[in-house]
ZADREN-94818 format. One record per residue (C-alpha): residue number from 0; x, y, z. Coordinates in Angstrom, 2 decimals, decimal comma, always signed. Layout:
BEGIN
i NUM	u X	v Y	w Z
...
REM end
This chain:
BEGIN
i 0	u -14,51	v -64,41	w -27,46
i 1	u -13,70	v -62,74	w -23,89
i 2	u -15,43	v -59,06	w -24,10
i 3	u -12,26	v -56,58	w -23,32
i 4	u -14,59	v -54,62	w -20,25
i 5	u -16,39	v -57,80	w -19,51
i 6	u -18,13	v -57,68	w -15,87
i 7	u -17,64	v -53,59	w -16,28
i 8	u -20,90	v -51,51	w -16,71
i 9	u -18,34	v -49,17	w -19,12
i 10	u -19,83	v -46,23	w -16,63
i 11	u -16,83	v -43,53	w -15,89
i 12	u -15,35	v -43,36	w -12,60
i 13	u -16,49	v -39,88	w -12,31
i 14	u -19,97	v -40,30	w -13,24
i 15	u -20,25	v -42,97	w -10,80
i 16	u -18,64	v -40,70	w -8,05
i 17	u -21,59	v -37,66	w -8,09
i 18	u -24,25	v -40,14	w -8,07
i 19	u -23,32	v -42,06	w -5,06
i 20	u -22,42	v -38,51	w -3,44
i 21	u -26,39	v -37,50	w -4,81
i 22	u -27,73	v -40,56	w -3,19
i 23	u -26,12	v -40,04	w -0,14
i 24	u -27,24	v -36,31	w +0,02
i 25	u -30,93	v -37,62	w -0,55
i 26	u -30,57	v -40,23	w +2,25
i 27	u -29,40	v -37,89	w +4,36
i 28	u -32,81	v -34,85	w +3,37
i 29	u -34,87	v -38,04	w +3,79
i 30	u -33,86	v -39,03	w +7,13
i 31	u -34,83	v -37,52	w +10,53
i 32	u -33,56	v -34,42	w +11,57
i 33	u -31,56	v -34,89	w +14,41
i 34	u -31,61	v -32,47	w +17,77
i 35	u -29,18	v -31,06	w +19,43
i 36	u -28,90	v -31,74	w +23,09
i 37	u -29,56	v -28,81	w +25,27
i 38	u -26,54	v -27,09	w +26,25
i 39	u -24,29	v -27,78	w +23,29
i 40	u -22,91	v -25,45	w +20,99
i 41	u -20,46	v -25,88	w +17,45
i 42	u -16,83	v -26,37	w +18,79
i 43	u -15,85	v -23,90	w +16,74
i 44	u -18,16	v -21,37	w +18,33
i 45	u -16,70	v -22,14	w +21,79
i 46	u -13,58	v -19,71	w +22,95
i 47	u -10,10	v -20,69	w +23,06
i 48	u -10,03	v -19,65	w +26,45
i 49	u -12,73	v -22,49	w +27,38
i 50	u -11,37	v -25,13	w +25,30
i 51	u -7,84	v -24,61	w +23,83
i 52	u -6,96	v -26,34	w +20,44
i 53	u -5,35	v -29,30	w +22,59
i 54	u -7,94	v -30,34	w +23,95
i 55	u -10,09	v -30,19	w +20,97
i 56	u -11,18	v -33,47	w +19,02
i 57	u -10,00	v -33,80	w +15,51
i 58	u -12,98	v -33,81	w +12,52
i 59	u -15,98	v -32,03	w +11,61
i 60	u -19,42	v -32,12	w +13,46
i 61	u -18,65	v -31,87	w +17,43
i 62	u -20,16	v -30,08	w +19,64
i 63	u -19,20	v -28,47	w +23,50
i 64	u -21,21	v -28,29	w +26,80
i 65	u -19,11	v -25,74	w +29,13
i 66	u -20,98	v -26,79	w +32,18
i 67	u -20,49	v -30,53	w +32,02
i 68	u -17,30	v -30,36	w +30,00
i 69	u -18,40	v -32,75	w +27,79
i 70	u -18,30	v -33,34	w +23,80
i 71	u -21,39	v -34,76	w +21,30
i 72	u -20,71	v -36,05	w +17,70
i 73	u -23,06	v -34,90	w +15,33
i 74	u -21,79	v -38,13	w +13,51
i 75	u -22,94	v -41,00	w +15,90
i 76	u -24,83	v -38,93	w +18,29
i 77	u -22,59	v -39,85	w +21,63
i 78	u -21,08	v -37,77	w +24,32
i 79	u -17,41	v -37,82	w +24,52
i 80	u -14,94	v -37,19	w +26,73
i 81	u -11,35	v -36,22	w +25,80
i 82	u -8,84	v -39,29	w +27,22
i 83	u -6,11	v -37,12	w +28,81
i 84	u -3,56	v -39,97	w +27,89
i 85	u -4,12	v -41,14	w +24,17
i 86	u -5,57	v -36,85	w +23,92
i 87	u -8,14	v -38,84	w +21,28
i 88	u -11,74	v -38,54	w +22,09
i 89	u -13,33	v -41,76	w +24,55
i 90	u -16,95	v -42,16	w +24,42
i 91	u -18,40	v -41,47	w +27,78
i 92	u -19,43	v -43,20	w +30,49
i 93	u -22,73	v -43,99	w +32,07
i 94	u -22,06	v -45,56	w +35,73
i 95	u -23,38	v -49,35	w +35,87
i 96	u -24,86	v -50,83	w +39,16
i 97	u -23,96	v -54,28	w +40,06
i 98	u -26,16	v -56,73	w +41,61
i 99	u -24,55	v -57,35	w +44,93
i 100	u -23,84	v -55,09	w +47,94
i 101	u -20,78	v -54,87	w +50,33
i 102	u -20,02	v -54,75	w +54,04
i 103	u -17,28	v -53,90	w +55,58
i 104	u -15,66	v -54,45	w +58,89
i 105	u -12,32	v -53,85	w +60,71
i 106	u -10,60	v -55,22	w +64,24
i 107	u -7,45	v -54,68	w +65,96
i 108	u -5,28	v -55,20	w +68,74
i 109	u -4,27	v -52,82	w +71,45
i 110	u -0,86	v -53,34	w +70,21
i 111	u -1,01	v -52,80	w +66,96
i 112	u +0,18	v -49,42	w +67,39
i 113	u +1,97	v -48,99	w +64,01
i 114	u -0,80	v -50,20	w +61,78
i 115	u -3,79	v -48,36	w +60,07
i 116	u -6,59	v -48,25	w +58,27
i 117	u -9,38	v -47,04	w +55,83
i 118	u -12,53	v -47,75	w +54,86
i 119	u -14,58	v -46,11	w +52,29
i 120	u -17,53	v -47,47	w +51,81
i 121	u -19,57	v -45,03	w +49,30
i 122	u -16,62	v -43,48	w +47,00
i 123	u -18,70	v -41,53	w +45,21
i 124	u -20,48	v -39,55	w +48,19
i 125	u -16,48	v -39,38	w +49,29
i 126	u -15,81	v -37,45	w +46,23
i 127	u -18,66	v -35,29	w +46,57
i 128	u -17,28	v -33,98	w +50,16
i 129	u -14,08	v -33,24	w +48,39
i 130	u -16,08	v -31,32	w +45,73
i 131	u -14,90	v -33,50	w +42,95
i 132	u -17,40	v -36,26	w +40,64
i 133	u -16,95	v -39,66	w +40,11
i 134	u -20,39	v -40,28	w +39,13
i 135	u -19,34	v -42,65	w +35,57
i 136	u -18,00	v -44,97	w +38,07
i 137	u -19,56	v -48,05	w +38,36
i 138	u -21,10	v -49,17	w +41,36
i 139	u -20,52	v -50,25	w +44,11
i 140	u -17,39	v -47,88	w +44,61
i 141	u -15,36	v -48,06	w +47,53
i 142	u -11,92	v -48,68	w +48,86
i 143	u -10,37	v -50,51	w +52,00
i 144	u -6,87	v -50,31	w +52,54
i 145	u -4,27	v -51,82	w +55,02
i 146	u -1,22	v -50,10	w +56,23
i 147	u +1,40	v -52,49	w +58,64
i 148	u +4,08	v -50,56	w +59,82
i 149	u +7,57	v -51,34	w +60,43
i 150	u +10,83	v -49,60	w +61,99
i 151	u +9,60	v -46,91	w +63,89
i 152	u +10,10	v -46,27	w +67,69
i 153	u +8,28	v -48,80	w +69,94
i 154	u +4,64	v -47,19	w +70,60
i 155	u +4,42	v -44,10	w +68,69
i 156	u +2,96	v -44,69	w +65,83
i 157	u +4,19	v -45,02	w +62,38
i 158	u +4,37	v -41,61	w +60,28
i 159	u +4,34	v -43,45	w +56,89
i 160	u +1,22	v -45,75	w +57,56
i 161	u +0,02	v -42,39	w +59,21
i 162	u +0,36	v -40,24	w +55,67
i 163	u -0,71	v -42,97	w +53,52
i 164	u -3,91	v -43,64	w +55,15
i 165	u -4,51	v -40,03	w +54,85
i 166	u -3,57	v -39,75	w +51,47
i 167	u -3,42	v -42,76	w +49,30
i 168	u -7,20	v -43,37	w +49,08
i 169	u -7,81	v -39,50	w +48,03
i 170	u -5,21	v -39,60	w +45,39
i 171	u -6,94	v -42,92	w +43,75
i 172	u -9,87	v -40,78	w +43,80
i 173	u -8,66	v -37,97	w +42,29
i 174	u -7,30	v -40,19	w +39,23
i 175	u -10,43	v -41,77	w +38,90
i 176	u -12,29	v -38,12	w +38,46
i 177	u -9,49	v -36,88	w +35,86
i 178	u -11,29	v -39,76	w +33,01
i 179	u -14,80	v -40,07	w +32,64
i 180	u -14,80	v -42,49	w +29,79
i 181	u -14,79	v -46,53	w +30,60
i 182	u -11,95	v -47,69	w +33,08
i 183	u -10,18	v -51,03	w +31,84
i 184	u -8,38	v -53,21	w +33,62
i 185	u -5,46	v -52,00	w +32,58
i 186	u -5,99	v -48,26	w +32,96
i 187	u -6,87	v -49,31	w +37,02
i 188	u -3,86	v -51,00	w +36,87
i 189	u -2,12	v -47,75	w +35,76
i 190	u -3,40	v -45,53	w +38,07
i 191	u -3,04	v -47,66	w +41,20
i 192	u +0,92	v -48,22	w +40,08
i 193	u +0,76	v -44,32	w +39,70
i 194	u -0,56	v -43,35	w +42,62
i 195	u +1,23	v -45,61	w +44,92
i 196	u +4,88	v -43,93	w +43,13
i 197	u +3,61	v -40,39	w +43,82
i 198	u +2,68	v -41,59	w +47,06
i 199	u +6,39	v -42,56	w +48,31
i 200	u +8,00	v -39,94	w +46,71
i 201	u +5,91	v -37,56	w +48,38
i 202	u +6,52	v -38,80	w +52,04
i 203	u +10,13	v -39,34	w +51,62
i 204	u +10,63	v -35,69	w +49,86
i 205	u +8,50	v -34,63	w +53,24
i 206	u +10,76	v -36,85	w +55,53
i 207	u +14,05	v -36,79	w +54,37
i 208	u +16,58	v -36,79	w +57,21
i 209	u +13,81	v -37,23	w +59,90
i 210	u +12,20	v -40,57	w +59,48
i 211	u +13,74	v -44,24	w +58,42
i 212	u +10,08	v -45,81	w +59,06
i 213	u +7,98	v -47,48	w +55,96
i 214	u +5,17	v -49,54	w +55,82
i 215	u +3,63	v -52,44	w +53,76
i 216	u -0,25	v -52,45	w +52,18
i 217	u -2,59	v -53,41	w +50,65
i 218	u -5,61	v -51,46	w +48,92
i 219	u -8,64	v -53,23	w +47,79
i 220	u -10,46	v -50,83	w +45,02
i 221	u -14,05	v -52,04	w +44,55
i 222	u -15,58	v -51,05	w +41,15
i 223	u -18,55	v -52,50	w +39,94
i 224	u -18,46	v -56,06	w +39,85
i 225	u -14,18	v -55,73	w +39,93
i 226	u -11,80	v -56,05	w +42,70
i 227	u -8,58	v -54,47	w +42,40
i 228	u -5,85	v -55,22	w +44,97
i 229	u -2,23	v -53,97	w +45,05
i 230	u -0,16	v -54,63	w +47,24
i 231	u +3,53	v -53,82	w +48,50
i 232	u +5,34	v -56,03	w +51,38
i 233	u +3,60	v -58,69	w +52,91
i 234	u -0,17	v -57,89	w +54,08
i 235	u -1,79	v -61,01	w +52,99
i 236	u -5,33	v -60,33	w +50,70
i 237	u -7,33	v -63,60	w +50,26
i 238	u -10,26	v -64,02	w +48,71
i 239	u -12,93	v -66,38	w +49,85
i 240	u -15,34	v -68,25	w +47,69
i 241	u -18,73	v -69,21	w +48,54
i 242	u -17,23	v -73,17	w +48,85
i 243	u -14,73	v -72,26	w +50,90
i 244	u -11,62	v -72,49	w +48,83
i 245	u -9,27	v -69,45	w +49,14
i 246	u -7,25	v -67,63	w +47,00
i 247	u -4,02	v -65,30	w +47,23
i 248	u -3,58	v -63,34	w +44,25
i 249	u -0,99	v -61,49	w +45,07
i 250	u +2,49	v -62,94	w +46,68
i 251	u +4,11	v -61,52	w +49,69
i 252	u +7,52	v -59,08	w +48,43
i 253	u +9,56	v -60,37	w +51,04
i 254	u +12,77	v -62,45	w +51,78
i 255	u +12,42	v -65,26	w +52,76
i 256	u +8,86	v -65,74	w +51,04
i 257	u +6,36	v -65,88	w +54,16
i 258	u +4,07	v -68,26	w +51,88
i 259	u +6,41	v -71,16	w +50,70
i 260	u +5,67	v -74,42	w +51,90
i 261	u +9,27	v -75,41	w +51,90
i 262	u +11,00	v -74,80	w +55,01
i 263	u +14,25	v -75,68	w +53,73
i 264	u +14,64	v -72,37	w +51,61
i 265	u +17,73	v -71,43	w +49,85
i 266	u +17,12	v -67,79	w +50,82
i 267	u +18,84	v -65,59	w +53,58
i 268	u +17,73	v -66,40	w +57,07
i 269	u +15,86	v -62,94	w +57,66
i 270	u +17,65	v -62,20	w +60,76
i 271	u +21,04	v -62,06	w +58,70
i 272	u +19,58	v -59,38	w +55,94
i 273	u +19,12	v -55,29	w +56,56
i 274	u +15,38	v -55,02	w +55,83
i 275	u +13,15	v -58,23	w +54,63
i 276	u +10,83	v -56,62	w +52,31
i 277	u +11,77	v -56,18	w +48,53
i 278	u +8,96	v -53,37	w +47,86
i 279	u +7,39	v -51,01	w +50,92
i 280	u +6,48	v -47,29	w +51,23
i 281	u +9,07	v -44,73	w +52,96
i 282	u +12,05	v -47,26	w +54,45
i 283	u +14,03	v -43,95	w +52,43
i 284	u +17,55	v -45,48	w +53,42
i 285	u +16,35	v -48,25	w +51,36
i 286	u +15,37	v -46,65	w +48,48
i 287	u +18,52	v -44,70	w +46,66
i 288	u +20,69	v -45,98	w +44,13
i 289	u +23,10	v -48,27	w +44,98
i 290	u +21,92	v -49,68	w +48,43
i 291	u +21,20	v -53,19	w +48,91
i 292	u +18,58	v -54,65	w +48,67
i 293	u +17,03	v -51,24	w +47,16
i 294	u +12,74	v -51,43	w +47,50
i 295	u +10,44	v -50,45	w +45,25
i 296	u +7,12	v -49,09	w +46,03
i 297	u +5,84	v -49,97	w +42,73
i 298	u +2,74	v -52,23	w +43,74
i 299	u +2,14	v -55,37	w +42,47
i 300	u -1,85	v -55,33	w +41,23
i 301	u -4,45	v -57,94	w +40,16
i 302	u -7,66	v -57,69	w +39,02
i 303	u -10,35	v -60,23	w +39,87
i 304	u -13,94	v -59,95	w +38,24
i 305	u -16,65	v -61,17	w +40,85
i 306	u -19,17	v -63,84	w +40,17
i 307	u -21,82	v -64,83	w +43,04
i 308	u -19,47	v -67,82	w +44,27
i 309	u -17,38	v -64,95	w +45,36
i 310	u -18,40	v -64,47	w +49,04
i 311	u -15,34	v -61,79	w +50,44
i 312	u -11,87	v -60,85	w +50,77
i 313	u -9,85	v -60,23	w +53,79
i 314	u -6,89	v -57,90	w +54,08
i 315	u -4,33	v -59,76	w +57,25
i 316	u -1,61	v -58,14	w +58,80
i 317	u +1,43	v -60,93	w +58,01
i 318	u +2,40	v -61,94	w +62,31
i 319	u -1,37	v -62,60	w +62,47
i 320	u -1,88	v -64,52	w +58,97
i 321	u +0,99	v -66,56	w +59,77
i 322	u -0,26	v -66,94	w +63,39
i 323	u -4,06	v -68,49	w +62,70
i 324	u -2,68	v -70,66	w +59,95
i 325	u -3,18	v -68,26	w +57,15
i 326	u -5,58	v -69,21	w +54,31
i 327	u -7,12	v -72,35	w +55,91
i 328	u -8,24	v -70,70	w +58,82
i 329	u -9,28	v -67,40	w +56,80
i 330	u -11,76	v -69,27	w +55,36
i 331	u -12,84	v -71,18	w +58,03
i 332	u -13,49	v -67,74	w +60,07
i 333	u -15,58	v -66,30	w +56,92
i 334	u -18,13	v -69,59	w +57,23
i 335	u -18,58	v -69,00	w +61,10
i 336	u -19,62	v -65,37	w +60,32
i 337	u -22,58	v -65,61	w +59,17
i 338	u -21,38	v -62,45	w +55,96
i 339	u -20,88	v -60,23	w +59,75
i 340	u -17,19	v -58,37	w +58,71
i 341	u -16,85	v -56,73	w +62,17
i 342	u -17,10	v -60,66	w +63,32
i 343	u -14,93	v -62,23	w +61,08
i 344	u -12,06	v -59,79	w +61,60
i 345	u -12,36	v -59,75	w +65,50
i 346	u -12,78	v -63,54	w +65,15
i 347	u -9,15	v -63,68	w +63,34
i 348	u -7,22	v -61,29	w +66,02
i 349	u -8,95	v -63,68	w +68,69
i 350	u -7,52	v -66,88	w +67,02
i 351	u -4,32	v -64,59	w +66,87
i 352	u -4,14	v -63,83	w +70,46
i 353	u -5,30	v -67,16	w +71,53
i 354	u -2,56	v -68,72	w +69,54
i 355	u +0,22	v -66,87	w +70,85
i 356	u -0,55	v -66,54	w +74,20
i 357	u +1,15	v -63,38	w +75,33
i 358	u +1,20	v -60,37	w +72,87
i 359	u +4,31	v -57,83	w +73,32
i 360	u +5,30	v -54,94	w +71,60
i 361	u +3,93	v -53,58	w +68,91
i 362	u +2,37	v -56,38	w +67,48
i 363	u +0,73	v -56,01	w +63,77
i 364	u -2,50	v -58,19	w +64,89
i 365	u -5,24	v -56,72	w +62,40
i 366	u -7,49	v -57,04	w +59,49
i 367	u -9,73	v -55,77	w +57,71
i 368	u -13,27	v -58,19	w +56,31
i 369	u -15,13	v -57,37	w +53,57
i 370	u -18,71	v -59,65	w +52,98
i 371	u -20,46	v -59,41	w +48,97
i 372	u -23,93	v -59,70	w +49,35
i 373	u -25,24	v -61,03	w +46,06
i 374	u -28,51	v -60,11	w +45,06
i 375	u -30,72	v -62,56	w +42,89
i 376	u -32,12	v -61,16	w +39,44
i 377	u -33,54	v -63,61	w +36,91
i 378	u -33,77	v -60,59	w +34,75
i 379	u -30,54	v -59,80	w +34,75
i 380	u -31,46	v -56,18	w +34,98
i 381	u -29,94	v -53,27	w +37,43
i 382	u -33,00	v -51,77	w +37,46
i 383	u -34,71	v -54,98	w +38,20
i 384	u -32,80	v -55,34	w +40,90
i 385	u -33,33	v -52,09	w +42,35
i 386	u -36,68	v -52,38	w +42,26
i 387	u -37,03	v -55,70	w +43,87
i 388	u -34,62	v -54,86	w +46,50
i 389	u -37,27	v -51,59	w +47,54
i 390	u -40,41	v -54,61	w +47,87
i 391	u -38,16	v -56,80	w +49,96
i 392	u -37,09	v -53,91	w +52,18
i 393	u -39,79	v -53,74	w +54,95
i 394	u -41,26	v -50,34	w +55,53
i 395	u -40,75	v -50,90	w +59,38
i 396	u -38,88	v -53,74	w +61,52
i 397	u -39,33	v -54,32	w +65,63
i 398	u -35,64	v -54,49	w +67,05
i 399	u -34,00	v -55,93	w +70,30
i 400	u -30,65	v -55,05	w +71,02
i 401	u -27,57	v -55,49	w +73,81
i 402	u -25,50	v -52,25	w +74,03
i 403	u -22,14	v -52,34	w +75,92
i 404	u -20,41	v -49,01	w +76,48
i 405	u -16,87	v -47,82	w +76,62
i 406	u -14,45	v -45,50	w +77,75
i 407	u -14,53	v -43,43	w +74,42
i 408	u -18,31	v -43,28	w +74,67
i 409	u -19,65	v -39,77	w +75,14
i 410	u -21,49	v -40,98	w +78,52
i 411	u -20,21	v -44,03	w +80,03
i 412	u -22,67	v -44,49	w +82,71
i 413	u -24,36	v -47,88	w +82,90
i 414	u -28,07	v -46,61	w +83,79
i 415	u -29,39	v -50,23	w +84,17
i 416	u -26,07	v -50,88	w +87,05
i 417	u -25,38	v -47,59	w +88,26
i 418	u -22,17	v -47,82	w +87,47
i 419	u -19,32	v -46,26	w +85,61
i 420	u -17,85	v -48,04	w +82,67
i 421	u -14,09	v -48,35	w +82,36
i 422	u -13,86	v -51,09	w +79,69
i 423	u -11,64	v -50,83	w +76,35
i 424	u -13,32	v -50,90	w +73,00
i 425	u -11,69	v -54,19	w +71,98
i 426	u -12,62	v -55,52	w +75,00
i 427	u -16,29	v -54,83	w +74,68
i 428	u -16,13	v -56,22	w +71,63
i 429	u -14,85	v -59,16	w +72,32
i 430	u -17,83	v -59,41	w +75,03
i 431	u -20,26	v -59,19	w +72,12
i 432	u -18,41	v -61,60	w +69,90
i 433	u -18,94	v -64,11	w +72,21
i 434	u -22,91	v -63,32	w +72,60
i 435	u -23,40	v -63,32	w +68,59
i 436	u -21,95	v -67,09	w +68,70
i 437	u -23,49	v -68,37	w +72,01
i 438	u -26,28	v -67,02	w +70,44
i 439	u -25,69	v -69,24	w +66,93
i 440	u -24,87	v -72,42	w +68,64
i 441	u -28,57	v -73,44	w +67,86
i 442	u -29,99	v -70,95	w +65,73
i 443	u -33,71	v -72,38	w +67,25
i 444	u -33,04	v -70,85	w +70,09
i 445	u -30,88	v -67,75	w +69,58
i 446	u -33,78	v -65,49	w +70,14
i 447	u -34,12	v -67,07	w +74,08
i 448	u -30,17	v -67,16	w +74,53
i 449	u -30,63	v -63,55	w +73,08
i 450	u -32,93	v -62,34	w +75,53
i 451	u -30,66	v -64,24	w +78,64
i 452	u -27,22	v -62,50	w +77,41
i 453	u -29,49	v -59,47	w +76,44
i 454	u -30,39	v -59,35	w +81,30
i 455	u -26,76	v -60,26	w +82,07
i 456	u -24,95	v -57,71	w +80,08
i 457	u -26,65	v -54,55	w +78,50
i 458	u -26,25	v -51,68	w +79,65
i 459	u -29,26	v -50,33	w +77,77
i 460	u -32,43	v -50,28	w +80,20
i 461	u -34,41	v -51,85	w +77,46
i 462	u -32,86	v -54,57	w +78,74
i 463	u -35,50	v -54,65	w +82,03
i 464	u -38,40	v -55,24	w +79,71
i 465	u -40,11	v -57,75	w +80,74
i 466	u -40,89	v -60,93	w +78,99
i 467	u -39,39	v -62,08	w +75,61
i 468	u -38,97	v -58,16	w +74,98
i 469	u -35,53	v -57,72	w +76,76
i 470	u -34,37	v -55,28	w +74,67
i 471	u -37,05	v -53,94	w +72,80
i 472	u -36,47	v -50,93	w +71,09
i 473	u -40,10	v -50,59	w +69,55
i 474	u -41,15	v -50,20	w +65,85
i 475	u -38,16	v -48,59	w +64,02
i 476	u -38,83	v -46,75	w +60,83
i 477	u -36,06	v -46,10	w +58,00
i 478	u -34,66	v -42,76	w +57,84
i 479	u -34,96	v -41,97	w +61,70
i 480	u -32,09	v -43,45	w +63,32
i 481	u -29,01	v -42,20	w +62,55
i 482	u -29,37	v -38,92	w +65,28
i 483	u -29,80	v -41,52	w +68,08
i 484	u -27,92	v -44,71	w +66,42
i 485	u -25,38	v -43,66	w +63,48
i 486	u -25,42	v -43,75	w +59,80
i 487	u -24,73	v -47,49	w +59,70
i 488	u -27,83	v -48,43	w +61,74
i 489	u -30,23	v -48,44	w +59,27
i 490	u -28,45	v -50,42	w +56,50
i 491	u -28,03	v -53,19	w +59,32
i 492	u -31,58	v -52,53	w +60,46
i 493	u -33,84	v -53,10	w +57,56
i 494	u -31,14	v -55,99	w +55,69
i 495	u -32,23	v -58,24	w +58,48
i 496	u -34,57	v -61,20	w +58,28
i 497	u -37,10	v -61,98	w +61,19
i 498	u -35,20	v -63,77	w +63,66
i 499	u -31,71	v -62,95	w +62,57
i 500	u -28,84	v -61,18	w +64,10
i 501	u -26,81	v -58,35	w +63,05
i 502	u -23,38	v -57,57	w +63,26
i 503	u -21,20	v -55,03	w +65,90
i 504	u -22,96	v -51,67	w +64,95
i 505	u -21,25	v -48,24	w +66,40
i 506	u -23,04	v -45,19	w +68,31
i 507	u -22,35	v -42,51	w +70,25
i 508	u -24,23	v -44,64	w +73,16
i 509	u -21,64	v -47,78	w +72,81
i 510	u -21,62	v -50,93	w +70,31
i 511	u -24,59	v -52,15	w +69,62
i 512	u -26,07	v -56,15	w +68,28
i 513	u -29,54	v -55,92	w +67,02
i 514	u -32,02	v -59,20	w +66,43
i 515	u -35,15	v -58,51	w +64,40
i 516	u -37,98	v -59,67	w +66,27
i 517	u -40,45	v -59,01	w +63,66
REM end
């Protein structure tokens, strides 16, 4: 016979209630008595006038810091931050270092009069001069961006590539300091969309009536170990993989598509429509209801995650993508460089120039390189990594060098020629362009063709030193440099191997290649 409470202890609900509540209140005497961190107080001892009820979290057991405006549960013992979108409490974020490095270059034509340019390469010491954080960003953190201007007056400039590269890369930074919990991929997304809107509203609310001149881009975000592009009009982004394949991840927004393989499109013959972009900044006449076509500047975005095959991406202004052969010849440019950006980019206006003979008017020949540098970690710690990286770096390095001035140089008297120096910066160099790949034809003897270009063309008088020495620039030690040779002297400097040669490196004194002779 079945028992009626068979598989039941018979206990009452209640009775069973108060002693799982009295074993919980003895686990809890038994265990550890956790601290408080220093500098928080009970959220309900903290003012309304320091943190109003709506930007309080919900429950029992959190506490405030007023200085670093940041919660702590007395539940799970983590800091919080409150997300300003959901208004529920994120958990914060510590910043995570990934194991690869970037560099960063940028070359232009003469004529490219309505384009621009930006390139930040720390983010995070960017937001510091703008007294603003951004220290739960991972790292790296920068941003490079592309502006290519269109319909303004033949050589003066371009007033919306102007205020965007002025403006856009602050107001991605700004976003990024408003959340200090974990960025996904879709909150970049969100802000980049955001921030490019704002953007174009704000320069056509500036411009109305005076200006009918946009722009296209393309902003590469760096985060970590992500890459976020977005893009409007047609600057091409490719990205270059360490076995040379290439990818576009983001189409060109323009009639007819620049990209297609098929000649034979159905679309309209671009001469025969208004304007051929479908999405731009400014172009204002373009951008009320009810004109045709009517642009958007909402940016299309894509997020790549980097591995180590991963070796760059390049940002191409569209005449000079479509000029060099576009991808294909991208990625043959990126294996002749050697990881030099400055190289690679003044390698693809070359190509561009050489290609179509004469250049006239303003011409959109530009681009913008950027090179990962991968660094190997068996450990698969940051940390690790950090720490090898400071044994590998040498304490000191010899240098040689070839400087070439130019006109914008603060002297531009060759000492070693007693002359005065009236070349362009492009055209200098494209003078040491050619030495870095003379000097890799054999890279046996690029230390002796070195030393030959190093007589016939600096204008350093190093280069009088006699001997394999042409050059010479002594013992250099890190830390000491950037007085004399600018802040990006050292990171070249001391990333070198014995033997090998850097990339174009700026000064007040000129442009500068450096080999490390030991």
């Amino acid at each position: 016979v079945d028992a009626q409470n068979n598989g039941y202890s018979g206990t009452p609900m209640w009775k069973l209630a108060l002693e799982r509540a009295q074993r919980e209140q003895a686990a809890a005497a038994a265990a550890p008595a956790v601290k408080i961190p220093v500098g928080f107080k009970p959220i309900e001892q903290v003012q309304e006038s320091v943190l109003p009820s709506s930007r309080r979290p919900a429950g029992t057991k959190w506490y405030y810091n007023e200085k670093r405006e940041i919660f702590w549960s007395g539940r799970d013992y983590h800091l919080y931050v409150l997300d300003p979108v959901s208004r529920q409490p994120a958990e914060f974020h510590e910043a995570v270092s990934s194991d690869f490095r970037t560099a960063v270059g940028a070359c232009f034509h003469d004529s490219a009069t309505q384009t621009r340019h930006v390139l930040v390469k720390d983010l995070v010491k960017a937001a510091q001069s703008l007294c603003t954080a951004i220290d739960h960003i991972d790292r790296p953190c920068a941003i490079y961006a592309l502006y290519e201007g269109h319909r303004a007056k033949p050589g003066v400039g371009n007033a919306c590539a102007e205020h965007c590269a002025e403006n856009l890369h602050q107001k991605v930074l700004l976003k990024l300091a408003a959340f200090r919990g974990y960025w996904d991929d879709s909150r970049l997304e969100t802000a980049l969309r955001e921030c490019f809107e704002e953007l174009d509203a704000e320069y056509i609310s500036k411009n109305a009536g005076a200006n009918v001149d946009g722009c296209c881009a393309t902003v590469c975000l760096v985060t970590g170990n992500r890459l976020v592009l977005a893009s409007v009009g047609d600057v091409a982004s490719v990205i270059v993989k360490r076995s040379g394949e290439a990818m576009c991840p983001i189409k060109a927004h323009a009639v007819p598509d620049p990209d297609a393989e098929d000649e034979d499109s159905d679309d309209a013959p671009e001469d025969l429509l208004p304007i051929k972009w479908t999405r731009s900044f400014g172009d204002p006449d373009f951008k009320n209801i009810g004109t045709l076509p009517r642009l958007s500047p909402v940016p299309e975005v894509a997020v790549v995650h980097l591995e180590p095959q991963h070796r760059g991406v390049a940002l191409v202004c569209r005449s000079l993508y479509n000029a060099i052969g576009r991808s294909v010849a991208v990625s043959t440019v990126f294996k002749r460089a050697g990881g030099r950006p400055r190289m690679a980019s003044g390698a693809l206006v070359d190509a561009a120039v050489q290609w179509l003979g004469e250049v006239r008017g303003d011409n959109g020949l530009g681009s913008v390189v950027a090179f990962f540098d991968w660094i190997d970690d068996t450990s698969g710690s940051g940390a690790a990594s950090a720490q090898k990286r400071r044994k590998t770096e040498p304490s000191q390095v010899r240098l040689r060098h070839v400087l070439l001035k130019h006109k914008e140089c603060k002297s531009t008297t060759d000492k070693v020629r007693n002359k005065h120096v009236t070349r362009t910066r492009g055209e200098a160099e494209r003078l040491l362009r050619a030495v870095l790949e003379e000097c890799e034809i054999d890279p046996k003897k690029s230390a002796a063709a070195f030393t030959v270009r190093c007589r016939e063309l600096s204008e350093c008088p190093t280069c009088l030193t006699a001997g394999e020495l042409a050059g010479d620039l002594g013992w250099v030690k890190p830390g000491k440099n950037e007085l004399k040779f600018g802040p990006s002297f050292d990171a070249a400097a001391f990333s070198l191997q014995i033997g090998q040669l850097s990339d174009l490196i700026d000064s007040e004194q000129g442009i500068h290649i450096l080999i490390r002779a030991a």
